[in-house]
C-alpha positions, 0 to 999 in steps of 0.5 A, a space after each residue: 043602080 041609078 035608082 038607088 043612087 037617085 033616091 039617096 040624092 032626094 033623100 039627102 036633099 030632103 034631109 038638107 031642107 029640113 035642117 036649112 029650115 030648123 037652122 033658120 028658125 034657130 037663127 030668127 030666135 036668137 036673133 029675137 034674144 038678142 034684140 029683147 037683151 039689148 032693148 034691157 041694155 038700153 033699159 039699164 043704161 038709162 036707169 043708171 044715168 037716172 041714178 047718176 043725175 040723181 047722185 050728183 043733185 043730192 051730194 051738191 056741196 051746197 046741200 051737204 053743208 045745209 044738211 050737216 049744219 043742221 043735223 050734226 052738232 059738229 064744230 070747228 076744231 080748236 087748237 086747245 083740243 088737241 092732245 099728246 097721245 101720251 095724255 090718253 089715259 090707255 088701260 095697262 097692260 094685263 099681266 100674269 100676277 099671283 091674284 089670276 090662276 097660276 096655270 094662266 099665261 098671257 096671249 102677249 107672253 106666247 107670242 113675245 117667248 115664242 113658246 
């Protein structure tokens, strides 16, 4: 009985090594992803400051004002070219006549009649 009871010990002790190990080296790898994940954080950060830098250079007010004065034909707004919205001349509004199929109803007239 001590035999038996002796050699299930060493076995479960053999059994328990080997798994302390495997844990180990699971740990050690994981640990070396974590540590590649960071340095591809710091990675990122850094090129997004560089954006960053880069962004608020070229967006200056002073530079946009150059780049708009040169290559767009836009200028100040006079009080003249302001108009009333009655003044645009908007298209009429398409009604059902005897020239269109007498079969045709308007998308306006279903919606209006609720049909």
């Amino acid at each position: 009985m001590t035999r038996l009871s002796t050699l299930v010990w060493m076995l479960s002790i053999v059994v328990a090594a080997f798994l302390l190990y495997q844990v180990k080296y699971d740990v050690q790898r994981v640990r070396g992803e974590i540590a590649k994940v960071a340095r591809q954080l710091q990675q990122e950060r850094e090129s997004l400051d560089v954006v960053s830098a880069e962004w608020a250079y070229l967006s200056r007010p002073q530079r946009l004002q150059v780049l708009a004065q040169r290559h767009l034909a836009a200028e100040n707004l006079m009080v003249h070219q302001v108009a009333d919205v009655q003044a645009i001349g908007f298209p009429k509004r398409l009604e059902a006549s005897s020239e269109l199929d007498p079969s045709y109803t308007p998308a306006s007239a279903l919606v209006e009649g609720g049909q």
